[in-house]
Backbone as numpy.savetxt, mean C-alpha at the origin, in Angstrom:
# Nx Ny Nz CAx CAy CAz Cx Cy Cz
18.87 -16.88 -25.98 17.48 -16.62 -25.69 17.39 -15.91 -24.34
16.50 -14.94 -24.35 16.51 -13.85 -23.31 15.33 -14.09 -22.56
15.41 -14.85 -21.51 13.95 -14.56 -20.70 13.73 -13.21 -19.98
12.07 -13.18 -19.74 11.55 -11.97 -19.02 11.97 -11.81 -17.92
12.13 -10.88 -17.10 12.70 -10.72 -15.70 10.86 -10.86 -14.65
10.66 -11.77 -13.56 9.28 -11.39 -12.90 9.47 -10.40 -12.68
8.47 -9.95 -12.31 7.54 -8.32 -12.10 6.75 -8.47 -10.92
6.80 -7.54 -9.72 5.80 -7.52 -8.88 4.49 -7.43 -9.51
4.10 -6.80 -11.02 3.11 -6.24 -11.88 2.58 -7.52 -11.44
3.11 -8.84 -11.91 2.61 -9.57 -12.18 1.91 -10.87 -10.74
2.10 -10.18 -9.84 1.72 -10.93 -8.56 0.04 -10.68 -8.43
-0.70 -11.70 -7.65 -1.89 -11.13 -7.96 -2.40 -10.49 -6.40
-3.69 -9.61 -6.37 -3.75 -8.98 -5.04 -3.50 -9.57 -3.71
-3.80 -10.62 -3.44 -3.72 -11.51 -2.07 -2.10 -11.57 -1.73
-0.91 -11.87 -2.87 0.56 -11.69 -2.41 0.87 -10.30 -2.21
0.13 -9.37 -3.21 0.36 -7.79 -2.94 0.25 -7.32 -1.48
-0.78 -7.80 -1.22 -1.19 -7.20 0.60 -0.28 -8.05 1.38
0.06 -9.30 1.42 1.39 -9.76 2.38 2.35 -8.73 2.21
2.85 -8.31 0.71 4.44 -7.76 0.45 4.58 -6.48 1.05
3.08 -5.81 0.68 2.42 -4.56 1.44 2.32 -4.70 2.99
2.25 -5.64 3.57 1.83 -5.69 4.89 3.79 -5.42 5.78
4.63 -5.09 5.31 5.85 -5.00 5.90 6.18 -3.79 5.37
5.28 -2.81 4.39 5.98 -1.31 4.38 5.66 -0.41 5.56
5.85 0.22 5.88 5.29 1.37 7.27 4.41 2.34 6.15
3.56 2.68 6.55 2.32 3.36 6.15 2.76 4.50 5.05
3.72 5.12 5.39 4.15 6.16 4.30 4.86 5.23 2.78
5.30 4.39 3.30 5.92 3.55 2.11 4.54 2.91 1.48
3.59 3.01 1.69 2.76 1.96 1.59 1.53 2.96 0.58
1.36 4.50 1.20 1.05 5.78 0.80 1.93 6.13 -0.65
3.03 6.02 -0.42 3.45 6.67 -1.98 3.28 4.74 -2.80
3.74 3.85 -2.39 2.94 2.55 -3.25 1.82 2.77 -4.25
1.21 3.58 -3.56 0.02 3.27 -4.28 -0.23 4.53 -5.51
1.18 5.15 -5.86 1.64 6.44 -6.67 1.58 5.13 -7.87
2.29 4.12 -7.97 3.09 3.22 -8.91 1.75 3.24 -9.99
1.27 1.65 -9.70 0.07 1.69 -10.56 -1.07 1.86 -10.55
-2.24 1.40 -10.90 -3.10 1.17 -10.40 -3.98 -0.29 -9.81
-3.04 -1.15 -9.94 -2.90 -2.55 -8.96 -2.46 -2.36 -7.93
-1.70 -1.31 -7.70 -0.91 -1.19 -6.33 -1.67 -0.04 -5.69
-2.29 0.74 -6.40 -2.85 1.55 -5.92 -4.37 0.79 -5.20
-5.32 -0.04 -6.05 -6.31 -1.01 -5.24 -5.83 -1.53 -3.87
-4.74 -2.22 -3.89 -4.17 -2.78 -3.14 -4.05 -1.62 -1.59
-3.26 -0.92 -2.16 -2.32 0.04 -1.15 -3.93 1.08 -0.37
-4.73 1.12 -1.26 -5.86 2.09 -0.26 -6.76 1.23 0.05
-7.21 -0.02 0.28 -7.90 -0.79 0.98 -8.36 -0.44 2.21
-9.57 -0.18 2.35 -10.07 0.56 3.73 -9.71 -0.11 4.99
-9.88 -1.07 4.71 -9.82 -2.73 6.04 -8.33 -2.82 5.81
-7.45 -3.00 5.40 -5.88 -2.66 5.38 -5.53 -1.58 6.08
-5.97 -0.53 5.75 -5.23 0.78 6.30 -5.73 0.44 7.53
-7.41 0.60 8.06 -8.07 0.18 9.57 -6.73 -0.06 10.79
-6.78 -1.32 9.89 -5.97 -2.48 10.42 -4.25 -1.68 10.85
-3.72 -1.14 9.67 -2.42 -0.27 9.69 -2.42 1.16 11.19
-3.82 1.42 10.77 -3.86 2.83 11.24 -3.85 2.06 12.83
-4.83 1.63 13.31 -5.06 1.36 14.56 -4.04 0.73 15.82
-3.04 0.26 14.38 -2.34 -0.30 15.45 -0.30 0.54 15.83
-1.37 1.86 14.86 -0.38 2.85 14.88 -0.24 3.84 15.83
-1.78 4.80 15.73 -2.30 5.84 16.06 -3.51 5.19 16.82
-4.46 6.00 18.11 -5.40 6.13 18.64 -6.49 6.36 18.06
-6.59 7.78 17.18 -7.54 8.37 16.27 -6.99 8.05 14.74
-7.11 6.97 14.31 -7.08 6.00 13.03 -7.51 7.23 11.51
-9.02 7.73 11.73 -9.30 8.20 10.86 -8.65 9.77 10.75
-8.44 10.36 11.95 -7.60 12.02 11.87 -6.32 11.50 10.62
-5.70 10.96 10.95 -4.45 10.14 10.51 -4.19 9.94 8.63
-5.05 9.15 8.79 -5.23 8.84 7.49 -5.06 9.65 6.19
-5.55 10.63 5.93 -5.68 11.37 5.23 -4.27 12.11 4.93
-3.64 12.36 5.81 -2.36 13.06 6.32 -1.14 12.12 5.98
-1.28 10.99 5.75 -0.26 9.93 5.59 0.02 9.96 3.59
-1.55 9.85 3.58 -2.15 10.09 1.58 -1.37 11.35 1.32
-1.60 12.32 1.63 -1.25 13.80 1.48 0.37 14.07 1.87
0.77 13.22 2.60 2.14 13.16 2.19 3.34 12.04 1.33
2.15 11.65 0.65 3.02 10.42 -0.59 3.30 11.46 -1.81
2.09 12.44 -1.50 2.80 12.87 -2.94 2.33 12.28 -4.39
1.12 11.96 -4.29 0.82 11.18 -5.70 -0.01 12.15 -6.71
């Protein structure tokens, strides 16, 4: 008998944003290529805020430029 292997699929949003909270912003940018659970997850305005600010000075210049290089 063959069990299923877990699946991140199967985590629900609140563990997603911890697992998410240790990629660096570009990892976190193409993330949100995968599904579209990861994609909710991964563009969260108050997430990124939070990402951007404690990255960059000008948070919102930024942003856009991080998306645009995932590649999705």
């Amino acid at each position: 008998m063959s069990q299923r292997q877990p699946s991140l699929l199967q985590l629900d949003h609140g563990v997603l944003r911890i697992v998410f909270n240790f990629l660096e912003p570009a990892a976190l940018a193409r993330s949100a290529c995968v599904c579209r659970a990861f994609r909710e997850v991964a563009t969260d305005e108050a997430y990124w805020e939070k990402h951007c600010t404690h990255r960059w000075t000008h948070p919102n210049k930024h942003l856009k430029h991080v998306f645009r290089g995932a590649n999705c």
